[in-house]
GUTI-368426 format. One record per residue (C-alpha): y, x, z. Coordinates in steps of 0.2 Angstrom, whole numbers. Example, Ala and Ser with C-alpha at 12.3 -4.5 7.8 and 13.67 -1.06 7.14 Angstrom:
2
<atom c2="-22" c1="62" c3="39"/>
<atom c2="-5" c1="68" c3="36"/>
***
This chain:
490
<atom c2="67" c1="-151" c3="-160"/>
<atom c2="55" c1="-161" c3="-171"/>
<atom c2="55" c1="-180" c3="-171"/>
<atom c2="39" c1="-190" c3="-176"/>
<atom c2="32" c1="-206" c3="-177"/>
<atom c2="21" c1="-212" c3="-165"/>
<atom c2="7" c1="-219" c3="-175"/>
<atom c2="1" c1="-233" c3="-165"/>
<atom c2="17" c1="-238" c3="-157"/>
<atom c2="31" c1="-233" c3="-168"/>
<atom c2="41" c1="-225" c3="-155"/>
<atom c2="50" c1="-208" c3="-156"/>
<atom c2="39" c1="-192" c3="-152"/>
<atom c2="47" c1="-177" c3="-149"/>
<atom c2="43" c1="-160" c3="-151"/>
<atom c2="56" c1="-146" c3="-143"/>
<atom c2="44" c1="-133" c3="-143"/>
<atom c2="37" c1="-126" c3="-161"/>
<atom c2="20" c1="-120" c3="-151"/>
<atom c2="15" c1="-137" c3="-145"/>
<atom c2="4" c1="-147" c3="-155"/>
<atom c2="2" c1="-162" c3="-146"/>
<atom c2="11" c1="-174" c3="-135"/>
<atom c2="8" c1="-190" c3="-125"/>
<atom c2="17" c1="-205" c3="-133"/>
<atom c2="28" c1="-209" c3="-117"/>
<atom c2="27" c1="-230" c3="-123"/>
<atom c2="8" c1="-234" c3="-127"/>
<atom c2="1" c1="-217" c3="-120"/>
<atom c2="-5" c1="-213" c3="-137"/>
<atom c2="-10" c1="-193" c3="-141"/>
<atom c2="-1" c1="-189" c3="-155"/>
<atom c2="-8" c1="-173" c3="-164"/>
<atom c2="4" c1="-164" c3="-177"/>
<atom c2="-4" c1="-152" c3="-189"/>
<atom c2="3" c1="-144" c3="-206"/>
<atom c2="-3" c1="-161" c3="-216"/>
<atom c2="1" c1="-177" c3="-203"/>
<atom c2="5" c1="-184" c3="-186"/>
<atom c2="-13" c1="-190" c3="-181"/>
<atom c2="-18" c1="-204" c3="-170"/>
<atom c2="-33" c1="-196" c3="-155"/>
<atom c2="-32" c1="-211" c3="-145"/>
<atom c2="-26" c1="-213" c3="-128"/>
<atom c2="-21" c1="-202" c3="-113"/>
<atom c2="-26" c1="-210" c3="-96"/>
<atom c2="-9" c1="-211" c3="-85"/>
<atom c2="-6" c1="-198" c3="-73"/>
<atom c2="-14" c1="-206" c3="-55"/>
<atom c2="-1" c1="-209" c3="-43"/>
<atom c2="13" c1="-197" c3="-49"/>
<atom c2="21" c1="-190" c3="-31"/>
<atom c2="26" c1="-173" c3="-37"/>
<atom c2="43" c1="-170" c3="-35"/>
<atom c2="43" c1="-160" c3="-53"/>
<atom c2="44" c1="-173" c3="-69"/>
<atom c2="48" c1="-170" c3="-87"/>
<atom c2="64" c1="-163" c3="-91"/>
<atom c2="68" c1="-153" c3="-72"/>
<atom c2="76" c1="-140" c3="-75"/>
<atom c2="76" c1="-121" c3="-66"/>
<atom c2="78" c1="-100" c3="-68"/>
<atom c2="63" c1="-89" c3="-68"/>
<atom c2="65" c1="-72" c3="-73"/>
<atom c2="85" c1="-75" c3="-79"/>
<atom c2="80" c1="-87" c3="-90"/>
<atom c2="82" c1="-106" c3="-92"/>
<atom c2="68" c1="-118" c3="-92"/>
<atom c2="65" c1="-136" c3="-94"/>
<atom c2="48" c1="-144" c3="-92"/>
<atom c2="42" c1="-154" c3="-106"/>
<atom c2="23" c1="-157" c3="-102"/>
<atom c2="9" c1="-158" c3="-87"/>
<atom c2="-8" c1="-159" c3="-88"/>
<atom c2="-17" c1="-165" c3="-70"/>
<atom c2="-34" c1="-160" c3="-65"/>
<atom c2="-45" c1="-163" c3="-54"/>
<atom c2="-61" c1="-152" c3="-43"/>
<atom c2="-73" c1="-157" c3="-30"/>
<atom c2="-59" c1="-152" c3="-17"/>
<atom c2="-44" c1="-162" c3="-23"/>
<atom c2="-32" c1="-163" c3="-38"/>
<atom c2="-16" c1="-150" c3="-45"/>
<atom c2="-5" c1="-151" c3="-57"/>
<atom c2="1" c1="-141" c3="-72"/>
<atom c2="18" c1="-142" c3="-80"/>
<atom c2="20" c1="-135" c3="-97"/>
<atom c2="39" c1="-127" c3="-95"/>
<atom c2="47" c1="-122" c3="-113"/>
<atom c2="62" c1="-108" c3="-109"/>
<atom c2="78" c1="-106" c3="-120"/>
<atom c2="72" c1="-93" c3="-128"/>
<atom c2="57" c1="-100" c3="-136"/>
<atom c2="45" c1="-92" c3="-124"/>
<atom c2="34" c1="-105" c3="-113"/>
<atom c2="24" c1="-104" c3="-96"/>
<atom c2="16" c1="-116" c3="-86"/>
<atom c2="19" c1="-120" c3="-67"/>
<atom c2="4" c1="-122" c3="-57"/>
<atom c2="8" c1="-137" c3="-41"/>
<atom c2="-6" c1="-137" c3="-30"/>
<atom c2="-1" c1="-147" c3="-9"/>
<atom c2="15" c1="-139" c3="-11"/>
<atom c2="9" c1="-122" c3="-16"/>
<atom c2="19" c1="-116" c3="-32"/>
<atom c2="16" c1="-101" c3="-46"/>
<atom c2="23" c1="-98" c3="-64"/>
<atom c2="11" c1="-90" c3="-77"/>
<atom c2="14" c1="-86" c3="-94"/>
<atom c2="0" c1="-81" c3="-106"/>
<atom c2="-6" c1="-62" c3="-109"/>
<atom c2="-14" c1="-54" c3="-119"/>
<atom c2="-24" c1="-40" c3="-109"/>
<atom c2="-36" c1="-25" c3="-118"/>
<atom c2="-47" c1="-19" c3="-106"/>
<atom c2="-64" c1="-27" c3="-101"/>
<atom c2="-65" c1="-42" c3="-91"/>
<atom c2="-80" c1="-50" c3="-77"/>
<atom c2="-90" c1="-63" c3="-83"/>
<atom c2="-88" c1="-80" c3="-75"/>
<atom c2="-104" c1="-78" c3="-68"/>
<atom c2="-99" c1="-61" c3="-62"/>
<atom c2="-83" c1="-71" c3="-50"/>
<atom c2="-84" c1="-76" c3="-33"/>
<atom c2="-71" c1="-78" c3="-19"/>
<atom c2="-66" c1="-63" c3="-8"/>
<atom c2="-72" c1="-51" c3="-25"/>
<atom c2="-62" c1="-38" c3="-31"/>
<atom c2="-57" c1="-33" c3="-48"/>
<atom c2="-45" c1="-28" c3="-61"/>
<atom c2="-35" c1="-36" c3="-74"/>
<atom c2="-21" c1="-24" c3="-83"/>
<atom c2="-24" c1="-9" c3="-71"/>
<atom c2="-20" c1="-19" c3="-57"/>
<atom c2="-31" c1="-23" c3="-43"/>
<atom c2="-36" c1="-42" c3="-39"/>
<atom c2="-44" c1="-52" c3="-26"/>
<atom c2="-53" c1="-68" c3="-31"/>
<atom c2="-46" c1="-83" c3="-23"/>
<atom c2="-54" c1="-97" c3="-32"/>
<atom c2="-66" c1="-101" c3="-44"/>
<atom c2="-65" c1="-120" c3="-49"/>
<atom c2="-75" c1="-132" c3="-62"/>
<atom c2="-61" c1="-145" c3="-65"/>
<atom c2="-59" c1="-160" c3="-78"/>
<atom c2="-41" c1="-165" c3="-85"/>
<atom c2="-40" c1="-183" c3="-79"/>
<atom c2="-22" c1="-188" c3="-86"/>
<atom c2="-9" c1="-180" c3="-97"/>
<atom c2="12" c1="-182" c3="-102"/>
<atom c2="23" c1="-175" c3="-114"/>
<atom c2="19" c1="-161" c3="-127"/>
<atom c2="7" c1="-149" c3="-124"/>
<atom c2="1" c1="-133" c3="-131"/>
<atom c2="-16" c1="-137" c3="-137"/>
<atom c2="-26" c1="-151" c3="-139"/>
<atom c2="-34" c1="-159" c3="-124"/>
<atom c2="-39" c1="-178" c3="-119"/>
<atom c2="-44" c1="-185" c3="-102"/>
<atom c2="-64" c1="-177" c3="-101"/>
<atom c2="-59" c1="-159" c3="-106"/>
<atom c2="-67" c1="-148" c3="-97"/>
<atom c2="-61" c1="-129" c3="-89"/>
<atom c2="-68" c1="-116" c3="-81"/>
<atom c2="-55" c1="-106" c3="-71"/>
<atom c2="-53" c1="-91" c3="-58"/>
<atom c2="-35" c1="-89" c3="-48"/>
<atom c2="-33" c1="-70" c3="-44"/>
<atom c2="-20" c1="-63" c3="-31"/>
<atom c2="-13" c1="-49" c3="-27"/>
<atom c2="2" c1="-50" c3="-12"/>
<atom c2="15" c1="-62" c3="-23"/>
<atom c2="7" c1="-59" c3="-39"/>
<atom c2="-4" c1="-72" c3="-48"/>
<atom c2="-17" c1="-71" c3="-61"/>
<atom c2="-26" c1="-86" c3="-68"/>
<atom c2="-43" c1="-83" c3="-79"/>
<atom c2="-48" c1="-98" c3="-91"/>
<atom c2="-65" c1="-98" c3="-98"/>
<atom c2="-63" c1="-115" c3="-104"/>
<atom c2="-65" c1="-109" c3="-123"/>
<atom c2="-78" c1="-97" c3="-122"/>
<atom c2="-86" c1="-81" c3="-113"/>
<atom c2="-71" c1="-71" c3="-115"/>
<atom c2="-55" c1="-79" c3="-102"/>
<atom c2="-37" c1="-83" c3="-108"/>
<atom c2="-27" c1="-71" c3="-96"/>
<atom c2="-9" c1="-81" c3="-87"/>
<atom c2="0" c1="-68" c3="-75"/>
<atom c2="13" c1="-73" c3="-65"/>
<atom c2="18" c1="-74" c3="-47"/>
<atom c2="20" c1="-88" c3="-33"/>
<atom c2="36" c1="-95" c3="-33"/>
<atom c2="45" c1="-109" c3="-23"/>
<atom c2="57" c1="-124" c3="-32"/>
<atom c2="72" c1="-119" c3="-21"/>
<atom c2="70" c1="-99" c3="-28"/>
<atom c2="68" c1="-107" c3="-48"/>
<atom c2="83" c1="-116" c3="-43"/>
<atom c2="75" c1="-134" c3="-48"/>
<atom c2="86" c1="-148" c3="-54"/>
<atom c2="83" c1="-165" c3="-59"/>
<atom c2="70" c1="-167" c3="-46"/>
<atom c2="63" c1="-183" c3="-41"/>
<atom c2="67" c1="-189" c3="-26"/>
<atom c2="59" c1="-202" c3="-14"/>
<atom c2="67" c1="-216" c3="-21"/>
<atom c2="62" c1="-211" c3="-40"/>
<atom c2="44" c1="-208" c3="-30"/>
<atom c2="42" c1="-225" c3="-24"/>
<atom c2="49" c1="-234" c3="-40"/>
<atom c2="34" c1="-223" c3="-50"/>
<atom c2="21" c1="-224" c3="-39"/>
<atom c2="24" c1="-240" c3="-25"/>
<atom c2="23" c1="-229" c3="-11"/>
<atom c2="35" c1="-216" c3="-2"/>
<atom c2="28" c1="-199" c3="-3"/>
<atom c2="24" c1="-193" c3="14"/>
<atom c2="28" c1="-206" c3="24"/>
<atom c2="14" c1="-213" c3="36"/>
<atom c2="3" c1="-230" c3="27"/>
<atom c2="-12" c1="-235" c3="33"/>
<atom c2="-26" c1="-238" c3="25"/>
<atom c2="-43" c1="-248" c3="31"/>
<atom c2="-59" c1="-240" c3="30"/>
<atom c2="-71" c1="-248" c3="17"/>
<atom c2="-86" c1="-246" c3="28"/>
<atom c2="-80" c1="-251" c3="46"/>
<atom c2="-64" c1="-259" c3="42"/>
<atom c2="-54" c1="-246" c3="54"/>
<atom c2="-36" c1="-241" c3="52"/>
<atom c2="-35" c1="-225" c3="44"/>
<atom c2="-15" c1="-216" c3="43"/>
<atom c2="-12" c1="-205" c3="30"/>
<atom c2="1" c1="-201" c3="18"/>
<atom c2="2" c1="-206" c3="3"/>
<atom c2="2" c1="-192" c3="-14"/>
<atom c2="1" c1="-178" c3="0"/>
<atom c2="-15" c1="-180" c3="10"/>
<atom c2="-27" c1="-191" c3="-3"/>
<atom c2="-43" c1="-186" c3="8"/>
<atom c2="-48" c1="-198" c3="23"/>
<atom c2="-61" c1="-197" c3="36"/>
<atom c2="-62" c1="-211" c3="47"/>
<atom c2="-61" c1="-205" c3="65"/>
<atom c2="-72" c1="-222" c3="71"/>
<atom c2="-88" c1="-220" c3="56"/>
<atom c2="-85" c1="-204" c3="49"/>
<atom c2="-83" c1="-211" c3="32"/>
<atom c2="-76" c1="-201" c3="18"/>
<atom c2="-63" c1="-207" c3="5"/>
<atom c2="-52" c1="-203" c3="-9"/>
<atom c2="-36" c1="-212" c3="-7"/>
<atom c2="-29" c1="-204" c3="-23"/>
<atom c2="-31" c1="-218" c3="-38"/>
<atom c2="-25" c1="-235" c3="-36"/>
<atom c2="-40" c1="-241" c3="-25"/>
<atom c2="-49" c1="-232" c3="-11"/>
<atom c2="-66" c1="-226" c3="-16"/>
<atom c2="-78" c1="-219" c3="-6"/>
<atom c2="-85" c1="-204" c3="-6"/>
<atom c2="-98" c1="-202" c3="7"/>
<atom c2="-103" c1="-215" c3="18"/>
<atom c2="-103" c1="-210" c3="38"/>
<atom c2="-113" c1="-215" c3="56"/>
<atom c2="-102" c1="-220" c3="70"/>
<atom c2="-99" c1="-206" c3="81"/>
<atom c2="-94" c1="-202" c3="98"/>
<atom c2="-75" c1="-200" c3="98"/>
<atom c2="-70" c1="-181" c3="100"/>
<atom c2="-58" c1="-178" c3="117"/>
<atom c2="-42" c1="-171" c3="109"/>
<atom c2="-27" c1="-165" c3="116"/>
<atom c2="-15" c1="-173" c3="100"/>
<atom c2="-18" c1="-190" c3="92"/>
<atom c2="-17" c1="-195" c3="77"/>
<atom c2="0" c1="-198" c3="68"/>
<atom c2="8" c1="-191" c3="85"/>
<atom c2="25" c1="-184" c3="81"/>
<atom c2="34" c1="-166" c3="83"/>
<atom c2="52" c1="-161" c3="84"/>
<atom c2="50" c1="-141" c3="75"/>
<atom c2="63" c1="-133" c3="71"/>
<atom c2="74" c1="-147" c3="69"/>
<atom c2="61" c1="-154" c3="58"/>
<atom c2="51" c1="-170" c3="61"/>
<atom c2="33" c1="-167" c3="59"/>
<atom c2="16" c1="-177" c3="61"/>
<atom c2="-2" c1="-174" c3="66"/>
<atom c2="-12" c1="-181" c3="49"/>
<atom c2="-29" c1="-175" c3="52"/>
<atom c2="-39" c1="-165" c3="64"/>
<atom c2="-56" c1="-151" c3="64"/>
<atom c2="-67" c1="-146" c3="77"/>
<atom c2="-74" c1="-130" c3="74"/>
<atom c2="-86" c1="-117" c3="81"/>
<atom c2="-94" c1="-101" c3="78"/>
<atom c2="-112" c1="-94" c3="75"/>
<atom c2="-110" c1="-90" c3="96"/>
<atom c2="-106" c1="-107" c3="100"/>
<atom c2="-88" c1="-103" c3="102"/>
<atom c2="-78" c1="-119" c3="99"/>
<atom c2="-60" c1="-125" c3="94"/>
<atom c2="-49" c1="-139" c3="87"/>
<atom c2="-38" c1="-136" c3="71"/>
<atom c2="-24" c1="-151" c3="71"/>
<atom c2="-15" c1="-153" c3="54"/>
<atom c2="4" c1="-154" c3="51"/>
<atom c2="15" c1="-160" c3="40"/>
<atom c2="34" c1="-164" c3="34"/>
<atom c2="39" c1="-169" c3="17"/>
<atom c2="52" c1="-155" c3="14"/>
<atom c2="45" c1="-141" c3="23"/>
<atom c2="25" c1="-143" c3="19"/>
<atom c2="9" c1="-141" c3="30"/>
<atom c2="6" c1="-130" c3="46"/>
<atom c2="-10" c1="-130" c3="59"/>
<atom c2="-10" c1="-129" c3="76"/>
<atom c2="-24" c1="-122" c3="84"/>
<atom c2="-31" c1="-126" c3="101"/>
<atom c2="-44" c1="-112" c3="109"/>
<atom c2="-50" c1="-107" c3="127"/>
<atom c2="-35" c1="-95" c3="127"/>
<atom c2="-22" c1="-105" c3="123"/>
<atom c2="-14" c1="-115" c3="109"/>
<atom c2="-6" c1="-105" c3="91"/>
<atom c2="2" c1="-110" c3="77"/>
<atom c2="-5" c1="-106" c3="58"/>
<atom c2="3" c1="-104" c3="41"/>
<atom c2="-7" c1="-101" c3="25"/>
<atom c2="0" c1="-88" c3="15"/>
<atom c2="9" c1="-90" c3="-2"/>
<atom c2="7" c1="-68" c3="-2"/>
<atom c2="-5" c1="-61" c3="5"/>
<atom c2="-11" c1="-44" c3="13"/>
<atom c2="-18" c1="-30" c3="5"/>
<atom c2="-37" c1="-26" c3="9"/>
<atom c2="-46" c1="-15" c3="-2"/>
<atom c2="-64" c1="-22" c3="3"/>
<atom c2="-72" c1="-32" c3="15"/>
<atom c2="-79" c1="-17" c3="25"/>
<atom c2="-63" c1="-10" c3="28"/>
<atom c2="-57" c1="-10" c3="44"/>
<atom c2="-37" c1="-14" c3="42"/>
<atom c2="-25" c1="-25" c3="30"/>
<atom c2="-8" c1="-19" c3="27"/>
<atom c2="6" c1="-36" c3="25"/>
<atom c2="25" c1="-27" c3="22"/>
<atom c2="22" c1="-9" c3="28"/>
<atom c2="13" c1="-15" c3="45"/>
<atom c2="-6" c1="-11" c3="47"/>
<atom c2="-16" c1="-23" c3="56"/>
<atom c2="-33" c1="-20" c3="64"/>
<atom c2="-50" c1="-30" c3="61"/>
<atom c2="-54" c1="-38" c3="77"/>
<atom c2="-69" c1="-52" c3="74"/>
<atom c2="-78" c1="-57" c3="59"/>
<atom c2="-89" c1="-72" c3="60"/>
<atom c2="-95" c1="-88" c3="52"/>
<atom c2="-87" c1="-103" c3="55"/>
<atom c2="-94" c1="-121" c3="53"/>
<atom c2="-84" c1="-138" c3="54"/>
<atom c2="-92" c1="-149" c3="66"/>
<atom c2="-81" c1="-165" c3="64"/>
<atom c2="-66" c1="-169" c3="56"/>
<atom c2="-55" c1="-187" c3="57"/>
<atom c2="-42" c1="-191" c3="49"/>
<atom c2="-31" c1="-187" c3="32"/>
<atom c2="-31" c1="-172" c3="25"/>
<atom c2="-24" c1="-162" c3="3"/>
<atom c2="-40" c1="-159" c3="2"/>
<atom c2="-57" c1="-164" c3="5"/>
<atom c2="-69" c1="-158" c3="21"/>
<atom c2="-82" c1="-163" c3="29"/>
<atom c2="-94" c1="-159" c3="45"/>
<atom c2="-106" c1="-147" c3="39"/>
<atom c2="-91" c1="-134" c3="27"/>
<atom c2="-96" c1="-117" c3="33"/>
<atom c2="-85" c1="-103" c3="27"/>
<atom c2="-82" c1="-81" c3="32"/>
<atom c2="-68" c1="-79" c3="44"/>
<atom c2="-62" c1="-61" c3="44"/>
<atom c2="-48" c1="-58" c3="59"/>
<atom c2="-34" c1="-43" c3="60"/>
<atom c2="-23" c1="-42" c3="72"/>
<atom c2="-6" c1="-32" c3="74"/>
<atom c2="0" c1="-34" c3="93"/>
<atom c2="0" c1="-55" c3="96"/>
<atom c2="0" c1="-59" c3="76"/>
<atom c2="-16" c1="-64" c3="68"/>
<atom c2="-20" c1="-64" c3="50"/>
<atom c2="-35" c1="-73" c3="46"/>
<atom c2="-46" c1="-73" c3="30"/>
<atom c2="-57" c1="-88" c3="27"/>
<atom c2="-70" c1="-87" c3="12"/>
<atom c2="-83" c1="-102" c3="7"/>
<atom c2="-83" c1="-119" c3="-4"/>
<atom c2="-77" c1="-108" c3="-20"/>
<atom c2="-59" c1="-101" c3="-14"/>
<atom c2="-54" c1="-90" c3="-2"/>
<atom c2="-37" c1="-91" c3="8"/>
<atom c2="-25" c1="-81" c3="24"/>
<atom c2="-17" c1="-90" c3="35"/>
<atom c2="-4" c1="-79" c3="50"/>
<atom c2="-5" c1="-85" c3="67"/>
<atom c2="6" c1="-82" c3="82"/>
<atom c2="5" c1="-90" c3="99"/>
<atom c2="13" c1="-105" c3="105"/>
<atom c2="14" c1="-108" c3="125"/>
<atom c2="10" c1="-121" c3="133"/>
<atom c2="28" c1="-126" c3="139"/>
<atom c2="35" c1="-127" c3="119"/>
<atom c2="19" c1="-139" c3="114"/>
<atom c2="25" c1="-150" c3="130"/>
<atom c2="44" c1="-149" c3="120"/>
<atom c2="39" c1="-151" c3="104"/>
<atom c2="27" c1="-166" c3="108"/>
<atom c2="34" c1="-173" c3="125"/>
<atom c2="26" c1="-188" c3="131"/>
<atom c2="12" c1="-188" c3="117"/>
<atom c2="5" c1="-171" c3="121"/>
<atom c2="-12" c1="-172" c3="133"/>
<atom c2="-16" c1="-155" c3="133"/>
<atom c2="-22" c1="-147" c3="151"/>
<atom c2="-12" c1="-135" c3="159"/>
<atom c2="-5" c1="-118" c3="154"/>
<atom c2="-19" c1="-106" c3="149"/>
<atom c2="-22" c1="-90" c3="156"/>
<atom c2="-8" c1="-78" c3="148"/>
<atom c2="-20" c1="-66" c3="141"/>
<atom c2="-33" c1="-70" c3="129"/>
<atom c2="-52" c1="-63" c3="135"/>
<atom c2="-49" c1="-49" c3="122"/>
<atom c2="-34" c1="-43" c3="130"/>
<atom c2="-40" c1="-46" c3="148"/>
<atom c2="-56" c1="-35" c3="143"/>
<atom c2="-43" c1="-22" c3="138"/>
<atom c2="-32" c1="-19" c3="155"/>
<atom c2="-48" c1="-16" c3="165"/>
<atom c2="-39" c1="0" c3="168"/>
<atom c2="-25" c1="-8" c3="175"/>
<atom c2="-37" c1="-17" c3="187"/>
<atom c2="-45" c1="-3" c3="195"/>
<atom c2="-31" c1="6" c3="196"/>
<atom c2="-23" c1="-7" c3="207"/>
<atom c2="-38" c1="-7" c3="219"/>
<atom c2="-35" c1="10" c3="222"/>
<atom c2="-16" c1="8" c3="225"/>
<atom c2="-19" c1="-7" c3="238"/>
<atom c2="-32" c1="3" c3="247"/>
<atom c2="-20" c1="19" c3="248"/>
<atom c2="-6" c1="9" c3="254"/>
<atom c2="-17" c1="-1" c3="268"/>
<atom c2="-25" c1="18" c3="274"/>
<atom c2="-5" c1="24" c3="276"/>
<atom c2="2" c1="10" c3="286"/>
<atom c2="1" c1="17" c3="302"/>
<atom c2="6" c1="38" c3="295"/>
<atom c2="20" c1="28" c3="287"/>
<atom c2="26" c1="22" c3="304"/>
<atom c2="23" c1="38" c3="312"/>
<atom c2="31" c1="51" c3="300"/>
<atom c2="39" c1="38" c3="286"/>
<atom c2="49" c1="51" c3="274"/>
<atom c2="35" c1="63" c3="273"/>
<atom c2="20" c1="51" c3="271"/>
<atom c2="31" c1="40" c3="259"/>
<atom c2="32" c1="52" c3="247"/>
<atom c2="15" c1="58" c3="243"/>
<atom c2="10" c1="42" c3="242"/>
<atom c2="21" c1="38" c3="228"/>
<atom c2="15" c1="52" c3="218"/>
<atom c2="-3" c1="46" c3="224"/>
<atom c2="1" c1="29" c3="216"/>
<atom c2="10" c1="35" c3="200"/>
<atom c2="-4" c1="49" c3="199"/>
<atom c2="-15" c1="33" c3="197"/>
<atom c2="-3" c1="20" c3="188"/>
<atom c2="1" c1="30" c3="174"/>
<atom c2="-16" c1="33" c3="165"/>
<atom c2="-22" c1="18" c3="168"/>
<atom c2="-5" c1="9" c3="161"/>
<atom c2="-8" c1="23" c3="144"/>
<atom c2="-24" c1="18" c3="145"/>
<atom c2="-25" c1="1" c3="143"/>
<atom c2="-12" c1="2" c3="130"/>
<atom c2="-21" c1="11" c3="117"/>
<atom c2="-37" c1="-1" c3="120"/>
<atom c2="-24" c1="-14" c3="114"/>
<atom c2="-20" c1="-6" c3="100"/>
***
């Protein structure tokens, strides 16, 4: 470890890590650059907006059987929200960063890669291509400023720096592409990760939270809207984008004060079956209704997508359609597809089928929300299906994501919500996809009805005789059909 000066402050800078070449004075929030001659002064660092990450300097954890500590973070910001990145320097020398994005976690380390690689022009979300002989799928491609800086970094940056960056993914693994400096990207590969799996230690907690940023992370605040002076809940360092269910007004609650982003008209309230901040008992967990979508398709088809969240366990959707109510989670590893005309995705050695592909549009949102949306967002949805599991890929405003879907029936919404659930009665038990599919079944059961109704009065007449070719009449019937309708499902 190198000690220094700070040259504005006086205060001790350290350096534990011979690679980095700057660090944020933790006192006056001076940059202090080292180079071969001197410890230079670049001015100052803006403060990292309202710090709720449960990550700080100094946490500790194992990645790969090696020990790290974070001694850095840079924080960034793009039109659709804000992430971090912590710089993490391992016992052996060797350093990585660790991408924190809603609760989303990957660990990257710089790599040096020989064969040829796109243009940034050349990236868009849903593409294909190939980084070290192995095959990717673009999942984002953001334009994003660093807005605030701690502890010692790798290179020199200040709050205005500019990047250029492409997220790759394929299943668990992660590749980041950094065109910041220049034509030719800076390659990070890694893979998504979680803080229990690194085994995290000295992690904030909610106490620690509050004391640095004034505010719990997570737990339900109000806010009033700029423009109409309505209440708006949301959740302070978790859901930093607000939509105000009364005037549509949009804001980022992420700095110290509101601002507003987009001002709104007064609309007609939408009918939903969950409120606002209503309350769900999941798993043991507690959850609660932050924010809420109403959607539709190019056919007119509409639904409503309800966000949920709990501090520990992170975001879920609930989605209300025609056929029933389903539960969604995005995907930290997703699916193999080899293109976007192919028919199936493979997840863990199961094959699942394309079903629908559509465009999707947002036709009102309310409430709070990790990042920003607004009416008018229109994105790709591609849907596979393996029996009643759904995987979903959604492609528009620069990133591309999957999400698995299962069904939730109507009786486990009414235990999960009780009193505060409003939804209408139990759905029909099969969607219209899967009605469509036992037509076979249907006719078939006309024609059981109609032998059984013509051999009433044989049946009374000469019962053991009659009652035995009309069971093989019936099965002769049942049978097919019952195969029938079960390789349409499929």
């Amino acid at each position: 470890m190198q000690t220094v000066s700070c040259p504005s402050c006086g205060a001790e800078v350290h350096f534990r890590s011979h690679a980095s070449v700057m660090a944020v004075c933790e006192y006056c929030k001076s940059t202090v650059l080292k180079d071969a001659d001197a410890v230079k002064d670049l001015g100052k660092m803006s403060s990292v907006l309202e710090d709720y990450s449960p990550i700080q300097i100094g946490t500790a954890g194992t990645h790969g059987g090696k020990k790290f500590t974070v001694i850095g973070r840079i924080q960034l910001r793009y039109a659709a929200g804000m992430w971090n990145e912590w710089y993490v320097l391992f016992d052996d020398g060797s350093a990585s960063w660790l991408g924190d994005s809603s609760g989303l976690y990957t660990m990257t380390t710089q790599r040096k890669v020989g064969d040829a690689l796109p243009q940034w022009s050349e990236l868009a979300p849903g593409q294909s291509c190939t980084v070290a002989n192995e095959r990717y799928t673009v999942a984002e491609v953001r334009n994003a400023e660093c807005v605030a800086g701690q502890g010692e970094l790798p290179f020199r940056v200040g709050a205005g720096y500019r990047i250029q960056v492409a997220d790759l993914r394929n299943r668990a693994a992660f590749v980041t592409l950094d065109y910041s400096d220049g034509a030719v990207p800076v390659v990070f590969t890694g893979t998504a990760v979680t803080l229990g799996a690194l085994k995290c230690q000295l992690l904030r907690d909610d106490e620690e939270i509050k004391r640095g940023a004034g505010k719990y992370r997570g737990k339900l605040d109000t806010l009033d809207c700029p423009s109409c002076g309505g209440a708006i809940a949301y959740l302070p360092g978790v859901t930093p984008h607000l939509i105000c269910p009364a005037c549509q007004t949009q804001i980022d609650a992420a700095g110290p004060q509101a601002q507003v982003l987009a001002a709104g008209a007064r609309v007609e309230a939408i009918p939903t079956s969950l409120t606002l901040g209503a309350r769900a008992k999941v798993n043991g967990q507690d959850f609660q209704v932050s924010g809420y979508m109403r959607r539709a398709d190019e056919e007119g088809s509409a639904w409503t997508e309800y966000l949920l969240f709990n501090s520990r366990a992170g975001f879920f959707w609930l989605v209300e359609t025609e056929s029933g109510w389903f539960r969604a989670n995005v995907m930290p590893e997703w699916p193999i597809w080899r293109a976007a005309d192919t028919a199936t995705v493979t997840l863990d050695n199961v094959s699942y089928a394309k079903r629908y592909e559509y465009n999707s549009t947002v036709l009102a949102a309310a409430g709070a929300f990790n990042w920003r949306v607004s009416a008018g967002d229109a994105t790709r949805v591609y849907e596979f299906f393996k029996g009643k599991t759904q995987l979903a890929a959604e492609v528009g405003g620069g990133e591309m994501t999957w999400s698995r879907s299962t069904p939730v029936a109507y009786d486990q919404m009414k235990t999960w919500f009780g009193s505060q659930f409003g939804g209408a009665g139990e759905a029909p038990a099969l969607p219209a996809e899967t009605a469509k599919a036992g037509k076979y079944g249907g006719v078939a059961s006309t024609f059981i009805w109609i032998i059984i109704t013509l051999n009433i009065v044989p049946l009374f007449v000469n019962f053991f005789s009659t009652a035995g070719f009309s069971l093989l009449a019936i099965l002769a019937i049942y049978l097919p059909a019952t195969f029938l309708d079960s390789n349409t499902d499929e």
